[in-house]
C-alpha positions in Angstrom: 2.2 41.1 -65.5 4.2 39.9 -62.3 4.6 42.8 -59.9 7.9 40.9 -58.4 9.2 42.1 -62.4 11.1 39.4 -64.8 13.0 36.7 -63.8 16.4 37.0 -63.2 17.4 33.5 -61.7 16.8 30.7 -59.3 19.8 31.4 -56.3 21.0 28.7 -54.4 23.7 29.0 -51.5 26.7 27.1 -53.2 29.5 26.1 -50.4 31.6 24.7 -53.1 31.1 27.1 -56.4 33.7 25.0 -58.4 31.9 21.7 -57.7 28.3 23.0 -58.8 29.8 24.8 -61.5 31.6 21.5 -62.9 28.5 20.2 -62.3 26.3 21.9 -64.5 28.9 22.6 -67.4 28.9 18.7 -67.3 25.2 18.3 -67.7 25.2 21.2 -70.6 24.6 24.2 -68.9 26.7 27.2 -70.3 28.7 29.9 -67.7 27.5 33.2 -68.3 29.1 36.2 -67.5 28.6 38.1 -64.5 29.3 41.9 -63.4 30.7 42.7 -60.1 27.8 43.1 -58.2 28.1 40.8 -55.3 31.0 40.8 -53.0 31.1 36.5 -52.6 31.6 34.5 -54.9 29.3 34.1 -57.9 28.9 32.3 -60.9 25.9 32.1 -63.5 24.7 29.1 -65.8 22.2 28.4 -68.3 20.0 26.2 -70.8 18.7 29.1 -72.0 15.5 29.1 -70.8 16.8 28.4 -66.7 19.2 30.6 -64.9 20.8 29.5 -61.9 22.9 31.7 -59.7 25.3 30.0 -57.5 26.2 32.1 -54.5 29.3 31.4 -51.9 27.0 33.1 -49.4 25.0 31.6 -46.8 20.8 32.4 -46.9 18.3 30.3 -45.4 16.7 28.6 -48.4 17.0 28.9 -52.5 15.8 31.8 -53.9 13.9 33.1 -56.1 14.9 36.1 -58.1 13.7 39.2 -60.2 15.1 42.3 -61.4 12.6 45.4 -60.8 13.8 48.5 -62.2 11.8 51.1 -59.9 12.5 49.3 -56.6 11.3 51.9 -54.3 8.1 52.5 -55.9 7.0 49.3 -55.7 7.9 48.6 -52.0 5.6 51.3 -51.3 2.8 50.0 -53.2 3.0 46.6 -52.1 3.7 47.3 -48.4 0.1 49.4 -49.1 -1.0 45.9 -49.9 -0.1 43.9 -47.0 3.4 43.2 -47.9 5.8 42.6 -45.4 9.5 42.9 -46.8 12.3 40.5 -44.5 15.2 42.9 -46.7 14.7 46.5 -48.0 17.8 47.9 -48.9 17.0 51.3 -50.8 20.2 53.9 -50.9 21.4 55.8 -53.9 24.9 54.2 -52.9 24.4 50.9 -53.1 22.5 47.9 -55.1 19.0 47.7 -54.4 17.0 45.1 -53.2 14.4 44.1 -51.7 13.4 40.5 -50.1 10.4 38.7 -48.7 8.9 35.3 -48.8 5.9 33.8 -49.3 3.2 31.4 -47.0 5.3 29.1 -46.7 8.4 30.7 -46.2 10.1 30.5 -50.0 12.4 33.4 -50.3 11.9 35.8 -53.1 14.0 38.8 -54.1 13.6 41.2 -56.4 17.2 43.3 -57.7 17.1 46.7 -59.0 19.2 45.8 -62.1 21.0 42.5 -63.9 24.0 40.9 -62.6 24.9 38.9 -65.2 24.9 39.1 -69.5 24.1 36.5 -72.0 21.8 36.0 -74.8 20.8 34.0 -77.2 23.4 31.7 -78.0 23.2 29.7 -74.4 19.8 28.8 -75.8 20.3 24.8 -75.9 18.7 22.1 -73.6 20.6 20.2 -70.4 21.1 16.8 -70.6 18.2 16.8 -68.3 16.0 18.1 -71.4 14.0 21.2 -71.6 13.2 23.0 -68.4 9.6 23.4 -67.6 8.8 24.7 -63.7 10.3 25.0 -60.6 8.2 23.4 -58.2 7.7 24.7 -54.5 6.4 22.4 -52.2 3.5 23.8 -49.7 1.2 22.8 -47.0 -2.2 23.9 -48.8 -1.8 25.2 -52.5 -4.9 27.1 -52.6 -3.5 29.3 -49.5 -0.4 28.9 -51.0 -1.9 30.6 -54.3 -3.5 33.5 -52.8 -0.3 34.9 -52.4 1.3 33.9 -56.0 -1.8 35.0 -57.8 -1.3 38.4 -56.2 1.5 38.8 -57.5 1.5 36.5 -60.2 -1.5 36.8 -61.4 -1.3 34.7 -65.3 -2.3 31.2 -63.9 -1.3 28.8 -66.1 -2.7 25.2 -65.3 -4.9 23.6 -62.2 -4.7 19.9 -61.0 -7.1 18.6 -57.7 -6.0 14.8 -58.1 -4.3 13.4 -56.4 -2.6 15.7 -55.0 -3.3 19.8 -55.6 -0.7 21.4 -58.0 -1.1 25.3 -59.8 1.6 26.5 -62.0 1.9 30.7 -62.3 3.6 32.4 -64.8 5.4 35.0 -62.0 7.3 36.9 -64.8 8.4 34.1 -66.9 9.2 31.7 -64.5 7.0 28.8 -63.8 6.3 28.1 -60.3 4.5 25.2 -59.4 3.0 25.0 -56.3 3.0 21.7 -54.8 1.5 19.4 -52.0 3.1 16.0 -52.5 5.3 14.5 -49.8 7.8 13.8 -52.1 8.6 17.4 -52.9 11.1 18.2 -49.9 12.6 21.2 -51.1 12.6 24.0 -54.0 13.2 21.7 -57.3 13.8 21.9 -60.8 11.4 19.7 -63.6 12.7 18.8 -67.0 11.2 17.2 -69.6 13.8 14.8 -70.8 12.9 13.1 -74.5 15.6 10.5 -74.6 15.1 9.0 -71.2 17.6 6.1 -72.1 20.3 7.9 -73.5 20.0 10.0 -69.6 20.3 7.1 -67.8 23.6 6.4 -69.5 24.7 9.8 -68.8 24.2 9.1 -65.5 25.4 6.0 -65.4 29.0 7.1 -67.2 29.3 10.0 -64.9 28.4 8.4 -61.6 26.2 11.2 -61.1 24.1 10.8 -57.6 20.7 9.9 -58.5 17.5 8.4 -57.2 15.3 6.5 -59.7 11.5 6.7 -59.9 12.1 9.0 -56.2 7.6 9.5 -56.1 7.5 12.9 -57.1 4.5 13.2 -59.9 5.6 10.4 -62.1 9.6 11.8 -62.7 11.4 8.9 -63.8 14.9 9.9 -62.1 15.7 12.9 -59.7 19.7 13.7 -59.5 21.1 15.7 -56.8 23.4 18.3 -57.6 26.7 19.3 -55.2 24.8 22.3 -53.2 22.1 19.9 -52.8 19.1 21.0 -55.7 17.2 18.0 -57.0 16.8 18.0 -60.7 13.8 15.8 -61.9 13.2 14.0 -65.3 10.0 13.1 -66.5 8.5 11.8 -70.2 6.4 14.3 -70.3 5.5 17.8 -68.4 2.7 15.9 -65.7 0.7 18.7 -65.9 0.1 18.4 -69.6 0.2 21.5 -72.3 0.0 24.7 -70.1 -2.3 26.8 -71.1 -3.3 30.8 -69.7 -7.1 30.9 -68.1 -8.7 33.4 -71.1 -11.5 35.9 -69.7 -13.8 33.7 -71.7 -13.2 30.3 -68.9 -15.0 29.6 -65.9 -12.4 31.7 -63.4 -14.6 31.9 -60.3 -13.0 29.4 -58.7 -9.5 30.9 -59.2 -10.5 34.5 -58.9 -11.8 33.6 -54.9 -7.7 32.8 -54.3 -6.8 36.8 -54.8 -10.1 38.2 -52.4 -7.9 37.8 -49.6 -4.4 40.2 -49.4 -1.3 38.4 -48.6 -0.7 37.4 -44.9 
């Protein structure tokens, strides 16, 4: 189990939350609804399985977020561990949080409660297809994963070649963590099954796109308003994912969590 807690949603900084929003109503996502937690401007959508939070708020990077219900008990157990938190904001008067990032300096937050509602009936795939990781790109993966498996510790799939790539399950969100050159910056994967009938979406909409842009095989990559890249592919390019059972050779992977977070 992820000590970050379960996903809430990916948070981007959104100058133009009307644009985005347009955006991703046109590609399928649905608007859910949100409380009143935040004091900018906010707005929620989903396939179902992906959450994205847009935020009229400026922070240094996209974000990735959790809801932890006992906030202050776990800062003090993973600050025992090494942790250092960049945002610890613990008062009986206000919403909780708590904020750090990881080797390579990916923000992560964790939120003492939801801020948004929805269930199952937003469950439907983008035009984009179905959503399968959101990819981080790093300098040296299995550094990289010495951190993740600490905190995510369900490793899901491993690739060497040709470049290295590890996918954890950090409380049911995929991250993949990433060498290539062609990853620039936190990125969405989808596996699209009618790669021609995209392409005319595309096409129709005049949707800013890049296709066959390097990055492990994806077919297209469009760019949304706030700047997230959104990539296609025929298939997930890490094949089935699977979780490492007790019974499979794990020494290699259980050398990434000897080491505590730096």
């Amino acid at each position: 189990m992820s000590s970050l807690g379960r996903f809430l949603e990916f948070s981007i900084p959104t100058p133009d939350i009307l644009a985005s929003l347009s955006y991703y109503r046109l590609l399928g996502f649905s608007e859910r609804v949100i409380g009143d937690v935040w004091k900018h401007k906010y707005a929620v959508v989903s396939d179902g399985a992906l959450c994205i939070g847009l935020h009229d708020e400026a922070f240094d990077s996209p974000t990735v977020t959790f809801v932890q219900s006992d906030l202050a008990k776990r800062a003090r157990k993973m600050t025992k561990h090494g942790f250092d938190f960049t945002v610890m904001q613990l008062d009986d008067d206000m919403f909780n949080e708590l904020g750090l990032t990881d080797r390579d300096g990916h923000m992560i937050k964790m939120l003492e409660a939801r801020t948004f509602s929805g269930g199952d009936d937003f469950d439907n795939d983008s035009a984009c297809g179905h959503w399968f990781e959101l990819s981080l790109p790093v300098r040296d993966a299995v550094r990289s994963a010495r951190f993740w498996a600490s905190v995510a510790p369900v490793l899901l799939r491993v690739r060497e070649e040709p470049t290295p790539h590890m996918r954890f399950d950090a409380g049911g969100v995929p991250i993949g963590l990433s060498e290539s050159i062609a990853l620039k910056g936190p990125s969405l994967c989808f596996k699209c099954p009618d790669k021609g009938t995209l392409l005319e979406f595309i096409v129709k909409h005049d949707l800013p796109h890049e296709n066959f842009p390097g990055f492990e095989g994806a077919f297209v990559a469009l760019t949304a308003p706030e700047g997230t890249v959104l990539f296609a592919f025929d298939e997930d390019f890490l094949g089935e994912t699977y979780e490492v059972a007790e019974s499979d050779d794990t020494s290699e992977y259980l050398k990434l969590t000897e080491s505590p977070p730096e």
